[in-house]
N, C-alpha and C positions, 0 to 999 in steps of 0.2 A: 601456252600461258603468256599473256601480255603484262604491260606496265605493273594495271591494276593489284594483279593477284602476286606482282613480283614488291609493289609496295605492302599490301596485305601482310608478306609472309615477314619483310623489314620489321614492320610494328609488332607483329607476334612476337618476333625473337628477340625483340627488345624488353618485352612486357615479360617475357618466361625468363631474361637475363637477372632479371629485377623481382624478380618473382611476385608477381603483381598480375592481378586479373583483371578485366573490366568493373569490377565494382571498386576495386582500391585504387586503379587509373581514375575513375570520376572524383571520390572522393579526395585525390589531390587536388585534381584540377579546380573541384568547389573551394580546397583551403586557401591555393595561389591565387582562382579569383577572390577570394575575403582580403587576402593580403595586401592586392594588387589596388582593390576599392580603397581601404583604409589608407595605403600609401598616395592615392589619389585628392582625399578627403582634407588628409592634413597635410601632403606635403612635408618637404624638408626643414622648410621653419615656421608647420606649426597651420599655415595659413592653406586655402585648396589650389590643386594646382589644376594643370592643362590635362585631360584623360588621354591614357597612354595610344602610341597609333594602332597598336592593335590591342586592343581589351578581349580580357580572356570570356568576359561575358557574350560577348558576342560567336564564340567559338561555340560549335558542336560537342561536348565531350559528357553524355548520357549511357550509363552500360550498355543501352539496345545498341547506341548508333557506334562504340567501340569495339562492339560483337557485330554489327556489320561490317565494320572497316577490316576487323582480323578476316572475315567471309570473304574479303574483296566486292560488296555486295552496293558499296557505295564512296561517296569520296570524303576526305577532310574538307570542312570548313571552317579557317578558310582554308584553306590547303598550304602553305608554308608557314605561316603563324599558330596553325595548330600543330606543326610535325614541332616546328622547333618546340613549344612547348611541352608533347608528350617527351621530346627526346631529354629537355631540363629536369624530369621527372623523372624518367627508366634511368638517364644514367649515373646520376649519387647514387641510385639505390643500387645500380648492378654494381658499382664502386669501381667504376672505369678512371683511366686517367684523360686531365683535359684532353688532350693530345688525341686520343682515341676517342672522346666527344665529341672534337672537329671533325675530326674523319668520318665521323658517323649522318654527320649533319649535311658536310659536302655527300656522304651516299646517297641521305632524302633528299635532299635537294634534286641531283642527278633523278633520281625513280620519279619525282616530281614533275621535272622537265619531259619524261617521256611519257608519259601521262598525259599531259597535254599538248604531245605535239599533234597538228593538223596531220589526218591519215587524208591522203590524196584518197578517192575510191578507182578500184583498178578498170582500164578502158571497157566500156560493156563492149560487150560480143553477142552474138546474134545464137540464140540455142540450137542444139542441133534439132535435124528434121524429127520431125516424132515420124515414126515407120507404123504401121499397121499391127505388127507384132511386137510393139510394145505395150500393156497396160499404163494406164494414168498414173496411179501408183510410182512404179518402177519408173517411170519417166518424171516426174518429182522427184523421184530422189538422187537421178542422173543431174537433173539441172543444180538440186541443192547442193550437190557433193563438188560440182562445176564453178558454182558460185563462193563455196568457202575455201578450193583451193585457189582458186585465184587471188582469192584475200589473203590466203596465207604464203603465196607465193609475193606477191608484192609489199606485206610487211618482211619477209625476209628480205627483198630488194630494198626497201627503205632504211631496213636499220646496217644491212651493206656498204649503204652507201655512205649513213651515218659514220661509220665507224672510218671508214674512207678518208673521210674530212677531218676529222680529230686527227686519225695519224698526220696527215699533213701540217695538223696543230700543232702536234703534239712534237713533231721533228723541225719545225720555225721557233718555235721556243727552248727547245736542246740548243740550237745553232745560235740563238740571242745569247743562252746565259755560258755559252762556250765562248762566244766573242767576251763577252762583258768580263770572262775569267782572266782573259789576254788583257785585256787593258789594266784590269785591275793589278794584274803583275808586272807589268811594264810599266806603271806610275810608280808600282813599288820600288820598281831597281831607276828609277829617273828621280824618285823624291830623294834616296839614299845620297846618288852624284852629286845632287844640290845640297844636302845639309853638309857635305863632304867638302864642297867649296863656298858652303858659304853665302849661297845663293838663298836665302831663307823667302826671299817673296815667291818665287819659283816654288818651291817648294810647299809653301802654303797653300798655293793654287794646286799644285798636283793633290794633294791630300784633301781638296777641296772635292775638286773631281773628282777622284777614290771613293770618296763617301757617294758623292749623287750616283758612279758606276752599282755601289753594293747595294743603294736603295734598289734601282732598276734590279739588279738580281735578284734581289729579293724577291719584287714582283713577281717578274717574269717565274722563278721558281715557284709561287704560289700556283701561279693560272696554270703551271705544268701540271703538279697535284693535282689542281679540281679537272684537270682534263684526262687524268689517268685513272680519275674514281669515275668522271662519266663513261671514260672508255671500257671499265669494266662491267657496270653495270648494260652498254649499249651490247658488251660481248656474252654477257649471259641472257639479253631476250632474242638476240641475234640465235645465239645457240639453239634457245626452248622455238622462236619462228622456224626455224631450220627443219627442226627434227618435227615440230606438226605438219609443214608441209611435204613434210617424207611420207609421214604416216596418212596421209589424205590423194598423194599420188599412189602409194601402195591399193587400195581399194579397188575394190572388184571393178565397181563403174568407172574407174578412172582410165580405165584403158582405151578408151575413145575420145578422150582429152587431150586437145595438143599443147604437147609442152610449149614451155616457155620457147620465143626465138632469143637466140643469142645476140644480145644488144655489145657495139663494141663501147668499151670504157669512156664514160662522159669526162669532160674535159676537167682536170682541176681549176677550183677558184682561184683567179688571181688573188684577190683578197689574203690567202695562203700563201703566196710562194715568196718565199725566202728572199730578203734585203738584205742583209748581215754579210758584210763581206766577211772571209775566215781571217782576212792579215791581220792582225792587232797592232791598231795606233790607237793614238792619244783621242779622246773623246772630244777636242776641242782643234785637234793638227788636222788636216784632210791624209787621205789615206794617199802611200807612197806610189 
């Protein structure tokens, strides 16, 4: 099961959280576009304003085409402007907390993202010999059985590798907001020495620095989170590619299929590898 039906199943559980079917999901979406127009119409004081950048009018959200989306039969349009929407909808009604809204938004997003990443298609190969004693038939369904597990074997390799790369993200941003921890402590017992003698410009500047250190933490701890909801959602089609290409090598015709060769591990992105020295100085001293 890929992306698609892994988004599919997102929006179902959100719509049965909220206890909301395809007809009561459209007729929000009709209210919020009425609302959306009207607040366009008059504006804040009164007068028309600029149409918002994504208008809900222009979104897909008709019972057929949210009974196909639950099918996984088709996609949102436009596809992150209509998710955020449906999810401002399902979630007052499921009576989630913000906090659990975000989280849910960074998951569509993530399902989103994999959805539309480019599928390389896997090297052709040349089919095998057709033999005399095989039927047409049966030799059709060798090549097609050939042909899906290769596909299913190279999205498993892709979303492999995917998940590869996040870790490596995912452990450059531990190591940032571990460093940024050290300095922000070390300003803190350097700001104390100074108001201690007296030093108050000194001091001002450290507690200056402090603050831009906990902004950066800030950050960096966001982009951790949205890289720990992609890594989970990349670990659950990892998981569902795995287990279909198990069950497609298992198959009677598959026994004259040559496996995969064992490629050795492609090199990590520079772009990933860790800058952050561990010694903690001052954001502005060079390091000892």
């Amino acid at each position: 099961m890929g992306a698609r039906q892994a988004y599919a199943e997102f929006l179902q559980k959100q719509a049965t959280e909220a206890g909301m079917n395809p007809r009561k999901i459209e007729d929000a979406f009709k209210e919020a576009q009425r609302r959306q127009d009207e607040l366009t119409a008059q504006g804040a004081t009164g007068k028309p304003t600029e149409p918002p950048m994504h208008p809900i009018s222009a979104m897909s959200y008709s019972k057929s085409h949210i009974e196909r989306l639950f099918k996984a039969q088709t996609d949102p349009v436009p596809p992150w402007p209509f998710t955020l929407q449906f999810l401002k909808i399902t979630s007052p009604a499921a009576g989630i907390t913000h906090d659990e809204h975000k989280r849910r938004c960074d998951h569509a997003r993530a399902l989103l993202q994999a959805m539309t990443e480019p599928t390389v298609p896997p090297p052709a190969q040349l089919p095998a010999p057709r033999t005399a004693t095989m039927d047409q038939p049966e030799t059709f369904a060798v090549l097609r059985l050939e042909v899906e597990l290769e596909r299913a074997r190279h999205t498993e390799t892709r979303l492999r590798y995917a998940l590869r790369d996040h870790d490596v993200l995912q452990s450059t941003l531990l190591q940032i907001i571990s460093t940024l921890r050290e300095i922000i402590a070390g300003n803190d017992a350097r700001e104390a020495h100074a108001l201690a003698d007296a030093r108050h410009d000194e001091a001002a500047h450290l507690r200056d620095e402090t603050h831009r250190a906990l902004q950066h933490k800030a950050t960096a701890q966001q982009e951790a989170d949205r890289t720990a909801t992609r890594m989970r959602v990349l670990e659950d089609l990892w998981t569902r590619a795995r287990a279909e290409a198990q069950r497609l090598a298992l198959q009677p015709g598959a026994v004259n299929i040559a496996p995969p060769i064992p490629s050795q591990a492609r090199p990590l992105n520079r772009y990933w590898e860790p800058t952050c020295s561990r010694t903690p100085y001052s954001m502005t001293s060079p390091p000892p």
